[in-house]
Phi, psi and omega in degrees: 000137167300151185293349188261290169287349167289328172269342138356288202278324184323296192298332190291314210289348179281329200256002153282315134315323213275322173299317184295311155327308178297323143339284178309303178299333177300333185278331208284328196311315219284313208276352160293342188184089157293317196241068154244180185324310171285342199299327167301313201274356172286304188301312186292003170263347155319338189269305148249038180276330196275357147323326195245315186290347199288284188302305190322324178288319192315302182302324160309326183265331173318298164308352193244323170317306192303309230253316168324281159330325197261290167353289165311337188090015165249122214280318165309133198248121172266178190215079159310000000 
């Protein structure tokens, strides 16, 4: 892997993690006081937070195609 995409993916993979904690604490707000006042709008930042954690693996794996590609010699890049 190249060194430009390896400190890439490293940080998308700190900040995919770091959404994912954030997600988890959001569930845990939710399973203390299902039905308190806040309880929609925490699920719905629950949501898009794993939402944002979603793309960030997307993007991650997309760099790791790219580089699987270039690393073999084939130039086609597919975009999933």
């Amino acid at each position: 892997m190249t060194a430009d995409y390896e400190g890439l993916i490293e940080r998308l993979s700190s900040m995919e993690e770091e959404l994912g904690d954030l997600a988890y604490e959001r569930l845990r707000t939710l399973a203390s006081d299902p039905d308190g006042d806040g309880a929609a709008a925490v699920k719905g930042e629950e949501r898009r937070l794993l939402s944002a954690r979603r793309s960030i693996a997307k993007a991650i794996e997309s760099l790791r195609q790219a580089e699987r590609s270039s690393a073999s010699g084939d130039r086609e890049f597919t975009d999933d």
